[in-house]
C-alpha positions as CSV (number, residue, x, y, z in Angstrom):
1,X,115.8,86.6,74.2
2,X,118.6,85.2,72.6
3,X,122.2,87.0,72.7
4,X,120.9,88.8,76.1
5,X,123.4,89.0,79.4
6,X,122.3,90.3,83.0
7,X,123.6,92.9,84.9
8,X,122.2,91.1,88.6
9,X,119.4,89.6,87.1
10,X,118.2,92.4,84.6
11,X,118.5,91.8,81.1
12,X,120.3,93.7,78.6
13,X,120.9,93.0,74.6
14,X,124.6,91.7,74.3
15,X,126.3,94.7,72.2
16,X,124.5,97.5,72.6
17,X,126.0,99.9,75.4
18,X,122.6,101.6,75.6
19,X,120.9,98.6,76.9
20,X,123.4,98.2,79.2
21,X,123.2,101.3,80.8
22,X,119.4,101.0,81.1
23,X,119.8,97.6,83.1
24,X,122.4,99.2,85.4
25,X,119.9,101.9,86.0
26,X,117.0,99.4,86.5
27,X,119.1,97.2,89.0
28,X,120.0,100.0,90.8
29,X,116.5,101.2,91.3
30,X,115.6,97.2,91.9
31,X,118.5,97.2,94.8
32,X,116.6,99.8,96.2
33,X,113.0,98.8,95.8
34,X,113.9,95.5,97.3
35,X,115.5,97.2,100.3
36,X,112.6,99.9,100.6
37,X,110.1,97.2,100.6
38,X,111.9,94.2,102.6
39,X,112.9,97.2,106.0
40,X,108.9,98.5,105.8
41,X,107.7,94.3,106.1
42,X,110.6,93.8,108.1
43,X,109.9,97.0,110.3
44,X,105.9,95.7,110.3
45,X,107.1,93.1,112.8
46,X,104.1,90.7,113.7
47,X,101.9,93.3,111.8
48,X,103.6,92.4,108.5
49,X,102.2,94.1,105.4
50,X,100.3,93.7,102.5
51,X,101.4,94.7,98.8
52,X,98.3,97.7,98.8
53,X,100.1,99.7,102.2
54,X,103.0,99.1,100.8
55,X,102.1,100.6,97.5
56,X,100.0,103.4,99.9
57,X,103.3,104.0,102.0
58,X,105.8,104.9,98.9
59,X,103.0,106.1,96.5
60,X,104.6,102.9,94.3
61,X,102.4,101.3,91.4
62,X,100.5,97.6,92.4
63,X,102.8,95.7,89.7
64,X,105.8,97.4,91.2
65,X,105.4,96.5,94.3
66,X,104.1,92.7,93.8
67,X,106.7,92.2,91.5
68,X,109.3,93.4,93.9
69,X,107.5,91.8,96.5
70,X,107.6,88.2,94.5
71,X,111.0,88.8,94.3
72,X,111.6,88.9,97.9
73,X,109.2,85.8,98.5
74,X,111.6,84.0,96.2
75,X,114.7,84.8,97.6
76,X,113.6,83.5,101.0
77,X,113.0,86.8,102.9
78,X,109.7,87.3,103.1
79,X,106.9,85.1,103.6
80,X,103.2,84.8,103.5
81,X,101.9,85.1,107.1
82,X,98.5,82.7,107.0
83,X,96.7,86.1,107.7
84,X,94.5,88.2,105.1
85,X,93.6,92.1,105.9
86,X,91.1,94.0,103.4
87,X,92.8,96.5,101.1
88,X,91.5,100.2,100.4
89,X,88.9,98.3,97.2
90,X,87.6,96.0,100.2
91,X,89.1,92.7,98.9
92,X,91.2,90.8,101.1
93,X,95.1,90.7,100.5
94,X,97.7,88.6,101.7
95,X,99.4,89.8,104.7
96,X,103.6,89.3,104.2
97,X,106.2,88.9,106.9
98,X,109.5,89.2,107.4
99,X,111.4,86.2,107.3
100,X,114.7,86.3,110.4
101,X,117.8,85.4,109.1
102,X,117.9,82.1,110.8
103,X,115.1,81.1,108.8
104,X,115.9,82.3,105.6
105,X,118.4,79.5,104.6
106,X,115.8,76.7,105.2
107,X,112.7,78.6,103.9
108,X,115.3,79.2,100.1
109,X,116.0,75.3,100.7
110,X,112.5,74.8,100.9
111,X,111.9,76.7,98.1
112,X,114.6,75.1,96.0
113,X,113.6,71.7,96.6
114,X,109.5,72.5,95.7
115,X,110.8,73.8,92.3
116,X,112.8,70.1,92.0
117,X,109.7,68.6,92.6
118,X,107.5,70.7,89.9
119,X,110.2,70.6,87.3
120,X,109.9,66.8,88.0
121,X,106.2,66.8,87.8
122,X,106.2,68.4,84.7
123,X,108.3,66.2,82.9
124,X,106.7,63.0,83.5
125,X,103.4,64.4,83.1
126,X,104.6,66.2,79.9
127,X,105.6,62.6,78.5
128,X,102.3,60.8,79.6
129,X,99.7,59.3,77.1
130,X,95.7,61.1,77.7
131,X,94.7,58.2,79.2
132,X,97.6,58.2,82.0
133,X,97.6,61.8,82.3
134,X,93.1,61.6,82.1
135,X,94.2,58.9,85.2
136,X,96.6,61.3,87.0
137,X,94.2,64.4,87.2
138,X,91.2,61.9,88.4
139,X,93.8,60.7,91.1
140,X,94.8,64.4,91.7
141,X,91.0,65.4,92.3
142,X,91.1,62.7,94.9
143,X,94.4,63.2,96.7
144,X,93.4,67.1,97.3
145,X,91.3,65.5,99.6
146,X,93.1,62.4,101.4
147,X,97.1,63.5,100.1
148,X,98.4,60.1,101.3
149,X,100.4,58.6,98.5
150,X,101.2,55.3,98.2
151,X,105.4,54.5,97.4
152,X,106.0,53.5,94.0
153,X,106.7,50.1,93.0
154,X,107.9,48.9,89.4
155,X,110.1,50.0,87.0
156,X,108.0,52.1,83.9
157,X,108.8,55.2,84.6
158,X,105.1,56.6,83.3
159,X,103.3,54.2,85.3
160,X,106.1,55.3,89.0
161,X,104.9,58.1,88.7
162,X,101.3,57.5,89.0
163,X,101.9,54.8,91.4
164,X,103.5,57.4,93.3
165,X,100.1,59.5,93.4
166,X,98.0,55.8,94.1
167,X,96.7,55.6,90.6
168,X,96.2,51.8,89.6
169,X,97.9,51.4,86.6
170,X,97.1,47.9,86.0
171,X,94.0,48.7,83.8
172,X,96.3,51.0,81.6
């Protein structure tokens, strides 16, 4: 919204003292979710845990917990662990792990530079024409399964970036 500020990263409406309490309160629960939820993965060890024995553990709600969960993901400090363990409605759930410190700072670098990437992605392919972007996905299908793409070469900046996923763009 416009005219909003953060009190560490919960909004509040600029001007209005009432709002600004409530995002005080909020952040401080927030601080405290996060730490609740980051020791029990943390304390988990190899085990890790998923979001429904989290939410079984502290009684919390499911979008409480994946939301605070997400959170944590983000911020480099927990990670998914590759394995999958069935939840209490016998579907399978991800299985999260604590990330060590040492690891942290290259996993948020990581994490950084794969947003870059998207936010570049979605600007070029925001500016493309149907039949480049009709190109691109065809391209797409096929580099899901053989992702080897070719360096670009040539100075459109539409037609780098499909030459950067292999897409011929002579014929455009």
């Amino acid at each position: 919204m416009n005219g909003d500020n953060y009190v560490d990263g919960v909004p509040y409406v600029a001007g209005s003292d009432t709002s600004k309490a409530a995002a005080e309160k909020a952040q401080k629960s927030l601080a405290t979710r996060r730490a609740t939820i980051l020791k029990f993965i943390r304390d988990s060890g190899s085990v890790g845990a998923t979001d429904n024995e989290v939410e079984s553990e502290f009684g919390m709600r499911q979008s409480t917990v994946s939301s605070t969960r997400r959170g944590l993901a983000i911020d480099g400090l927990v990670r998914d662990s590759g394995q999958r363990r069935f939840t209490r409605s016998n579907c399978e759930a991800t299985v999260w792990e604590y990330v060590p410190p040492a690891e942290q700072q290259a996993l948020k670098e990581a994490i950084r530079r794969r947003r870059d990437l998207e936010k570049r992605v979605k600007a070029h392919v925001t500016a493309l024409s149907d039949a480049k972007l009709s190109l691109l996905l065809d391209y797409l299908d096929d580099l899901a399964r053989a992702p080897e793409p070719k360096p670009p070469k040539g100075d459109d900046e539409d037609d780098l970036v499909l030459q950067m996923f292999g897409v011929d763009v002579s014929e455009c």
